[in-house]
NUTORNU-960383 format. One record per residue (C-alpha): residue number from 1; x, y, z; residue in three letters. Coordinates in steps of 0.05 Angstrom, whole numbers, plus 5000, padded with zeros to 4 digits. Layout:
BEGIN
@i->NUM; xx->X; yy->Y; zz->Z; aa->ALA
...
This chain:
BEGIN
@i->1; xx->1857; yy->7362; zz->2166; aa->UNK
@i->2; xx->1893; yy->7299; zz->2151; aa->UNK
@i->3; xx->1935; yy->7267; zz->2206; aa->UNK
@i->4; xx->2008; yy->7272; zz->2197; aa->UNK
@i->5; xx->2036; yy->7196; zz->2186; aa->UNK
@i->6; xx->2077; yy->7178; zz->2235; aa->UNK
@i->7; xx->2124; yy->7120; zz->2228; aa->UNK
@i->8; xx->2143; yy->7072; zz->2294; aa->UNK
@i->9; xx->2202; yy->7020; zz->2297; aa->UNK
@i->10; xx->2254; yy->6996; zz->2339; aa->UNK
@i->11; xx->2305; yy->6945; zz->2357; aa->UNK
@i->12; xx->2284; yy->6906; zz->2410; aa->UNK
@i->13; xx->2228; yy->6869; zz->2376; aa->UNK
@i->14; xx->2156; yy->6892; zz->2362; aa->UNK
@i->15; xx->2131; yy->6856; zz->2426; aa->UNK
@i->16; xx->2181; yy->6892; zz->2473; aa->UNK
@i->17; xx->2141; yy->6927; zz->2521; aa->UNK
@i->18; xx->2181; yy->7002; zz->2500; aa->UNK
@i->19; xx->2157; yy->6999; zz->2427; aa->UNK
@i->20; xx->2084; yy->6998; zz->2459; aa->UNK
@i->21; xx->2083; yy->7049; zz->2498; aa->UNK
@i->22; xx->2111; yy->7090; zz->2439; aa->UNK
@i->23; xx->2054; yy->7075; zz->2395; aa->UNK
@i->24; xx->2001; yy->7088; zz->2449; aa->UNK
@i->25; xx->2041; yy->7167; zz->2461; aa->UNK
@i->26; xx->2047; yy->7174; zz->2379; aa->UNK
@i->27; xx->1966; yy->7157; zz->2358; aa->UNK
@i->28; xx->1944; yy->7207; zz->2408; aa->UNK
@i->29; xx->1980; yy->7269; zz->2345; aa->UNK
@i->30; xx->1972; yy->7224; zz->2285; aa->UNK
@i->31; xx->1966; yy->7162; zz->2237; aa->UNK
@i->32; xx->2009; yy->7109; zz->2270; aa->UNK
@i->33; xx->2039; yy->7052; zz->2228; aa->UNK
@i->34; xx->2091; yy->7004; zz->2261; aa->UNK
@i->35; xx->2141; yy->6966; zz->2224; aa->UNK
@i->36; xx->2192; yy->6920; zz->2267; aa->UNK
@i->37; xx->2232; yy->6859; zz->2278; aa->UNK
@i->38; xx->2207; yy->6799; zz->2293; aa->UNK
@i->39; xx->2261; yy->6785; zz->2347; aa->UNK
@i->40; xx->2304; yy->6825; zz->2385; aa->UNK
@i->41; xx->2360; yy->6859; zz->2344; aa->UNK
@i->42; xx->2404; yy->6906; zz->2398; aa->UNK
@i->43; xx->2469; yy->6926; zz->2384; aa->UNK
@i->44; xx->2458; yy->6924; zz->2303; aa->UNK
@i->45; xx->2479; yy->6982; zz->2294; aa->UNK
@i->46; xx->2466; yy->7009; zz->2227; aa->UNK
@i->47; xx->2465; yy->6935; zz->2187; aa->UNK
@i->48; xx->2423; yy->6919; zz->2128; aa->UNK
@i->49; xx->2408; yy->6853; zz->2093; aa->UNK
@i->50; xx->2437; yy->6837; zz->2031; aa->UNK
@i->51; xx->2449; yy->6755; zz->2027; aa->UNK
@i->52; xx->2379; yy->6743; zz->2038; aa->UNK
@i->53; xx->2309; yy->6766; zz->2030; aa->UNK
@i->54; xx->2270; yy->6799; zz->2076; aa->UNK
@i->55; xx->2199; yy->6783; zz->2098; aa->UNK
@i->56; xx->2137; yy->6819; zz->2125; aa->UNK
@i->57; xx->2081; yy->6797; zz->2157; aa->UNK
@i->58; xx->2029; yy->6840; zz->2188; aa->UNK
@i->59; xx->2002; yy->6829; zz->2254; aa->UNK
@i->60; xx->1953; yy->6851; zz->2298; aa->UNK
@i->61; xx->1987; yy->6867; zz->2363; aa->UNK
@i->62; xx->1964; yy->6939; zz->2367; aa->UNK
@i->63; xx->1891; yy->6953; zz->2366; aa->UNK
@i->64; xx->1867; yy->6995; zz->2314; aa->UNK
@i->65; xx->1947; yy->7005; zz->2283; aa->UNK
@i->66; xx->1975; yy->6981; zz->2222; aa->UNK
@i->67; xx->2039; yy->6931; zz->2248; aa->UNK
@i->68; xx->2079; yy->6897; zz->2201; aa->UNK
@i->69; xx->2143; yy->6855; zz->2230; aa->UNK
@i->70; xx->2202; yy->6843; zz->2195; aa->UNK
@i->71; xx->2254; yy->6783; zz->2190; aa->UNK
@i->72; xx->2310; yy->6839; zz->2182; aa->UNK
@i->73; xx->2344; yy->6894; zz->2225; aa->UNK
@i->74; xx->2315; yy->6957; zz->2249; aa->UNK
@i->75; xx->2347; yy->6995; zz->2186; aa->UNK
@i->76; xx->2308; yy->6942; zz->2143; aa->UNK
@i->77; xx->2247; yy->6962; zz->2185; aa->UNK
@i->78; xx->2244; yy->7028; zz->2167; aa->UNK
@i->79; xx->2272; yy->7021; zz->2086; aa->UNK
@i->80; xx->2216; yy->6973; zz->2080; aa->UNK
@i->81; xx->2159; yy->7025; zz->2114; aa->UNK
@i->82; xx->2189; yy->7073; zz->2065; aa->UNK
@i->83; xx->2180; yy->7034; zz->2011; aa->UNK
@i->84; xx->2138; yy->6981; zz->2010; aa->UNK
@i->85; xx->2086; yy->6985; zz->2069; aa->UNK
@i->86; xx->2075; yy->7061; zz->2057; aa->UNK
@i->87; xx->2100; yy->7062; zz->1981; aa->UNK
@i->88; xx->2132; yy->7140; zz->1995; aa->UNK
@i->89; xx->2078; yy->7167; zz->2023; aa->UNK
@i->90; xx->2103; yy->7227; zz->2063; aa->UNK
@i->91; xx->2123; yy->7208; zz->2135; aa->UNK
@i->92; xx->2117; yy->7268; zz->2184; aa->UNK
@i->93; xx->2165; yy->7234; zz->2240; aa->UNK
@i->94; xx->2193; yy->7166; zz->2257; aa->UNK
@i->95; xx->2196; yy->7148; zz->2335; aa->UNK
@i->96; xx->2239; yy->7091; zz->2348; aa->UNK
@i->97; xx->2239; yy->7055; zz->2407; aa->UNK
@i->98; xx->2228; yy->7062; zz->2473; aa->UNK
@i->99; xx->2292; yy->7018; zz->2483; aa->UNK
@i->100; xx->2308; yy->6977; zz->2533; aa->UNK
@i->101; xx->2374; yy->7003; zz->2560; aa->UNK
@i->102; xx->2415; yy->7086; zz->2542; aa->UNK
@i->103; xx->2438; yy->7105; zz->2481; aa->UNK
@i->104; xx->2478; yy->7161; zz->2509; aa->UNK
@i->105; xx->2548; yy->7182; zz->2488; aa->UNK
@i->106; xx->2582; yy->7134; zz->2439; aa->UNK
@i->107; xx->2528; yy->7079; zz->2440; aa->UNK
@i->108; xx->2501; yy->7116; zz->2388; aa->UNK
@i->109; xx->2541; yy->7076; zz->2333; aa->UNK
@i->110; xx->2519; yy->7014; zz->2358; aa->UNK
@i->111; xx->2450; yy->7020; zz->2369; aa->UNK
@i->112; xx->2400; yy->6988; zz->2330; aa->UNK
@i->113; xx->2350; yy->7046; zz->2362; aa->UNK
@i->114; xx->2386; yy->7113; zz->2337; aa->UNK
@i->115; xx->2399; yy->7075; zz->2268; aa->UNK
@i->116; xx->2331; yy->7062; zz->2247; aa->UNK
@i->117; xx->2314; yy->7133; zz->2275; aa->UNK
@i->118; xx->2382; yy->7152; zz->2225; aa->UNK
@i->119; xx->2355; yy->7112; zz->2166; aa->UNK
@i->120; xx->2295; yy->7160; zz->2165; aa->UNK
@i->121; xx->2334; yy->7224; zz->2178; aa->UNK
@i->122; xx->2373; yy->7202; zz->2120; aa->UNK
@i->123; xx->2305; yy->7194; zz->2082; aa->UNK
@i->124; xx->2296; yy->7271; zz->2102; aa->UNK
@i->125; xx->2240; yy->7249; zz->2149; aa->UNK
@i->126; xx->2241; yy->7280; zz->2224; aa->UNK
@i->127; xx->2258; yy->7219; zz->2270; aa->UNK
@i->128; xx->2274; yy->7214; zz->2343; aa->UNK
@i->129; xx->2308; yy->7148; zz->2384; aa->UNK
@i->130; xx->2279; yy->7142; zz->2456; aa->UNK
@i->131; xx->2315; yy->7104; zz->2502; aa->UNK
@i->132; xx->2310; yy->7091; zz->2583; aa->UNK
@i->133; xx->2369; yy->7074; zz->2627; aa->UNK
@i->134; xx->2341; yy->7005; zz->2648; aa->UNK
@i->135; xx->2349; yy->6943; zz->2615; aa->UNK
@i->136; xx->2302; yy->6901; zz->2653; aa->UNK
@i->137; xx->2236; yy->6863; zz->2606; aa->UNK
@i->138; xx->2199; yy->6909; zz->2660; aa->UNK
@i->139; xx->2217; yy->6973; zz->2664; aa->UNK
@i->140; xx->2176; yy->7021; zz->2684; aa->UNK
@i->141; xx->2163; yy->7078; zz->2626; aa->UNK
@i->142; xx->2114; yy->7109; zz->2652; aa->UNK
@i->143; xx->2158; yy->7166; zz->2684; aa->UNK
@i->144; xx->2178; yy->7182; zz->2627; aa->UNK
@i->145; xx->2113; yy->7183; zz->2590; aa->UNK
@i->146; xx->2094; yy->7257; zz->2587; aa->UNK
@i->147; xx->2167; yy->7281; zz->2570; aa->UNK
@i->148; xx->2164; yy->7232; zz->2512; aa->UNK
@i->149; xx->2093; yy->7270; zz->2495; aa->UNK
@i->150; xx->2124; yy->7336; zz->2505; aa->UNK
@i->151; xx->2190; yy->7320; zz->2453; aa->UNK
@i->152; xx->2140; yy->7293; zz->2399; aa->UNK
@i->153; xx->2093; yy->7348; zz->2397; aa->UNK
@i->154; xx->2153; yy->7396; zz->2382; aa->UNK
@i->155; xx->2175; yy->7352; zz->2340; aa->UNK
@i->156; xx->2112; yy->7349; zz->2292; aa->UNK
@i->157; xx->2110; yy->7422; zz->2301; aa->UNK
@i->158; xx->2166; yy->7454; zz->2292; aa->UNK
@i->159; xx->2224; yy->7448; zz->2242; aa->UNK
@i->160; xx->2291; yy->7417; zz->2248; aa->UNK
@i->161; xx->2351; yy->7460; zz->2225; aa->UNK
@i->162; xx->2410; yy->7434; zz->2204; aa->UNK
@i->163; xx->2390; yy->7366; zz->2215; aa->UNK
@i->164; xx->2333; yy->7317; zz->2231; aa->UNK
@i->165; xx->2344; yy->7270; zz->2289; aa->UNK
@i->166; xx->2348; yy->7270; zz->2359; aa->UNK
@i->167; xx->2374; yy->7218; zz->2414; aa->UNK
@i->168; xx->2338; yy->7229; zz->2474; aa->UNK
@i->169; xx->2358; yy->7181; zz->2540; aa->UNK
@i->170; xx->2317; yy->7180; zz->2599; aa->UNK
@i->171; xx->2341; yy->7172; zz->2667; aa->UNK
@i->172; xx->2320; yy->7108; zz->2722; aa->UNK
@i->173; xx->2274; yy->7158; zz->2759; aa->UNK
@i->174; xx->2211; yy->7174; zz->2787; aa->UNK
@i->175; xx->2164; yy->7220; zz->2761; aa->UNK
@i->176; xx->2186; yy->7262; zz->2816; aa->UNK
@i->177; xx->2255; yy->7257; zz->2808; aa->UNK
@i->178; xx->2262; yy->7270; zz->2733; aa->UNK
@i->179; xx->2290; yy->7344; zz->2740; aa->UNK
@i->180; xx->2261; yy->7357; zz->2661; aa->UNK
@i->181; xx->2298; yy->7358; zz->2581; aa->UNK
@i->182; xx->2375; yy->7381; zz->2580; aa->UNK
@i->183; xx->2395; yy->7401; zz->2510; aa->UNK
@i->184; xx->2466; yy->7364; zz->2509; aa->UNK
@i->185; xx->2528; yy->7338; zz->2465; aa->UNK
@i->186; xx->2548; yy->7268; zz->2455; aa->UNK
@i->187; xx->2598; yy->7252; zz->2515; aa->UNK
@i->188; xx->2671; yy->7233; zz->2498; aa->UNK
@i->189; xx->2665; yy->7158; zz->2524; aa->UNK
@i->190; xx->2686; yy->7091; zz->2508; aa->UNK
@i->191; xx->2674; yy->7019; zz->2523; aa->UNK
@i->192; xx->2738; yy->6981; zz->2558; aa->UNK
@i->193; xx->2725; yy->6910; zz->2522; aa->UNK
@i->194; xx->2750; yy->6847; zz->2535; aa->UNK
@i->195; xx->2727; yy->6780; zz->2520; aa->UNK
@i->196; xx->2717; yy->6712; zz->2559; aa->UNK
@i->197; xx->2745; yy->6654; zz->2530; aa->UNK
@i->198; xx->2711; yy->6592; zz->2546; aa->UNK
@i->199; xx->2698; yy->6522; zz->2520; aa->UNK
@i->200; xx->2636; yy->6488; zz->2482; aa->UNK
@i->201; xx->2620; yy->6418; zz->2495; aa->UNK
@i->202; xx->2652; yy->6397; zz->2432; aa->UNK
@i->203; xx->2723; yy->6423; zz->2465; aa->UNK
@i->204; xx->2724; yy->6476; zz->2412; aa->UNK
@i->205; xx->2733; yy->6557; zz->2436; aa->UNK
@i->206; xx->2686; yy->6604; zz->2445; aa->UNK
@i->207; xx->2687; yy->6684; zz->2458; aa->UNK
@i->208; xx->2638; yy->6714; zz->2494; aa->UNK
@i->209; xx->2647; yy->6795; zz->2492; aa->UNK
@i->210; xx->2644; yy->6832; zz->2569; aa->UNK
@i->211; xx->2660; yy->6905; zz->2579; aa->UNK
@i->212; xx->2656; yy->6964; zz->2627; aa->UNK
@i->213; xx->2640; yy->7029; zz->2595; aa->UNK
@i->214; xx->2687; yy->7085; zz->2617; aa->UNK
@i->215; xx->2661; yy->7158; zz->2620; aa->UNK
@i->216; xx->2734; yy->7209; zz->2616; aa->UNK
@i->217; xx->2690; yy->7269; zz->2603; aa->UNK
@i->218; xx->2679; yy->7322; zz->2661; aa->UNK
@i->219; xx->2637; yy->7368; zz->2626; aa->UNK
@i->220; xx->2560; yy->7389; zz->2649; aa->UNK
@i->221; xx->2543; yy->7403; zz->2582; aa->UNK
@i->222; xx->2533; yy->7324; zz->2565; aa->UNK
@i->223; xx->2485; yy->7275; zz->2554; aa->UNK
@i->224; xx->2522; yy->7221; zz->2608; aa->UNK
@i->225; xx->2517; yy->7281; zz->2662; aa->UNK
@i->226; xx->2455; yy->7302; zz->2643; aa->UNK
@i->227; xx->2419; yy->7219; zz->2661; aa->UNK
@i->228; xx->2475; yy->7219; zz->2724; aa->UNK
@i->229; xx->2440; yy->7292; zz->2750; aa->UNK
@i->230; xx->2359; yy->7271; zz->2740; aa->UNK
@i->231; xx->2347; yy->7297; zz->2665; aa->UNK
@i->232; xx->2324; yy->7268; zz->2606; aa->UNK
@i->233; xx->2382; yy->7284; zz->2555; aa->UNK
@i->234; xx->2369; yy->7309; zz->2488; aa->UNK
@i->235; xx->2426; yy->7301; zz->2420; aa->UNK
@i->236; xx->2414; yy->7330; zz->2359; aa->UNK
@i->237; xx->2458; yy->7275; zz->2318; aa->UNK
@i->238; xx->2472; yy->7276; zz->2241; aa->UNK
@i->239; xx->2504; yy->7223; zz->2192; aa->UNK
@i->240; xx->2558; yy->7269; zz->2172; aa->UNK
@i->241; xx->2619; yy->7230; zz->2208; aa->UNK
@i->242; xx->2674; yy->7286; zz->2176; aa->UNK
@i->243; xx->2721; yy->7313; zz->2228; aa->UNK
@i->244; xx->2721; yy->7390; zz->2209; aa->UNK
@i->245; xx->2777; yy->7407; zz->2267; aa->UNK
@i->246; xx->2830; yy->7363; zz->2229; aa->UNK
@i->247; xx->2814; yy->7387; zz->2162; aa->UNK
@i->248; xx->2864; yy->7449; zz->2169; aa->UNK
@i->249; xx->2922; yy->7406; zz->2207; aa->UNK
@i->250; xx->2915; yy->7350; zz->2140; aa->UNK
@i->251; xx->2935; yy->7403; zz->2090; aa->UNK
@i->252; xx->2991; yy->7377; zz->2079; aa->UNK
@i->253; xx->2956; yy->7302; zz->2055; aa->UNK
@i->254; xx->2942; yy->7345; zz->1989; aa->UNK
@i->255; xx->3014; yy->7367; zz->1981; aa->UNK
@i->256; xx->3041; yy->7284; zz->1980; aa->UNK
């Protein structure tokens, strides 16, 4: 039988440690091809290039896998695999990541991770965005490593309803400690900003953007509680931003 085709990408570059560990997990269940940026590109949200023009070059960083970088952002990456690289051949799942840093609760929107794993969903492609909760160049995935097998197996085996993509975080732990996947919603949190004014040496301002990020929801059933209690948290997300609730209390916006 052929391999399924399964598409790898992600946002912190194509030689961030995370995105290799992905490819080594995803050519053990099918045909791997990478497509990346060139640098890193975190906190791109879902941005596309349009001023422009984009470049590929392909590379051999991976042995034995098609890799292609890209000058653009991750949602480039994976419009360019799409199209160009693989020409619409039929993609059984796109993996992107493993980031460098969560992607839990409302980081979602600015991740250049989720996106690209978005971008395919939108494509009507299965796609998942790993992240871990630790930011360091040398984190250690390897705890992590046979929950990230587990979720992609699933994933090439059995169908999404109702949607295509998943944001899954995993937790700072040991092996040992990871207490296993947590099926969870998005948590209702927020990033207090604030930015640092400073001075360049040419007198002129500068802003440099600090934050804390403030967690108001209590429930169990979420993907912040889920890291904070030793599991690996698992969204289903979608693209659909509507707010069904409201839809019955804005009525009256017809009536105007």
């Amino acid at each position: 039988m052929e391999k399924p085709l399964i598409l790898v990408t992600n946002d912190d570059g194509i030689a961030a440690p995370g995105i290799r560990i992905l490819v080594d997990i995803a050519r053990a269940f099918g045909e791997v091809v990478v497509v990346a940026p060139d640098s890193p590109q975190s906190g791109q949200g879902h941005a596309i290039t349009i001023h422009d023009p984009l470049r590929l070059k392909k590379v051999n960083i991976f042995s034995g896998v098609e890799a292609w970088e890209c000058s653009g952002t991750p949602v480039d990456c994976v419009k360019l695999a799409k199209h160009v690289v693989l020409k619409d051949r039929p993609i059984a799942l796109c993996v992107s990541g493993i980031n460098h840093g969560t992607n839990a609760s409302i980081n979602i929107l600015y991740s250049g991770t989720l996106s690209a794993a978005m971008e395919a969903s939108l494509e009507d492609i299965k796609s998942i965005g790993f992240s871990l909760d630790d930011f360091s160049f040398d984190a250690d995935f390897k705890p992590g490593i046979p929950w990230v097998e587990k979720i992609m197996q699933f994933a090439l085996a059995q169908p999404f309803e109702k949607g295509n993509l998943l944001n899954v975080n995993i937790p700072k732990l040991s092996a040992a400690e990871i207490r296993g996947l947590r099926l969870c919603r998005q948590a209702d949190a927020r990033w207090v900003e604030n930015f640092m004014e400073g001075r360049d040496p040419n007198g002129q301002p500068y802003y440099w953007l600090t934050g804390e990020f403030v967690n108001s929801d209590q429930g169990e059933d979420t993907d912040i509680w889920a890291l904070r209690n030793g599991y690996i948290s698992i969204v289903p997300s979608m693209h659909d931003l509507t707010n069904y609730k409201a839809m019955s209390s804005l009525k009256g916006l017809e009536q105007l």
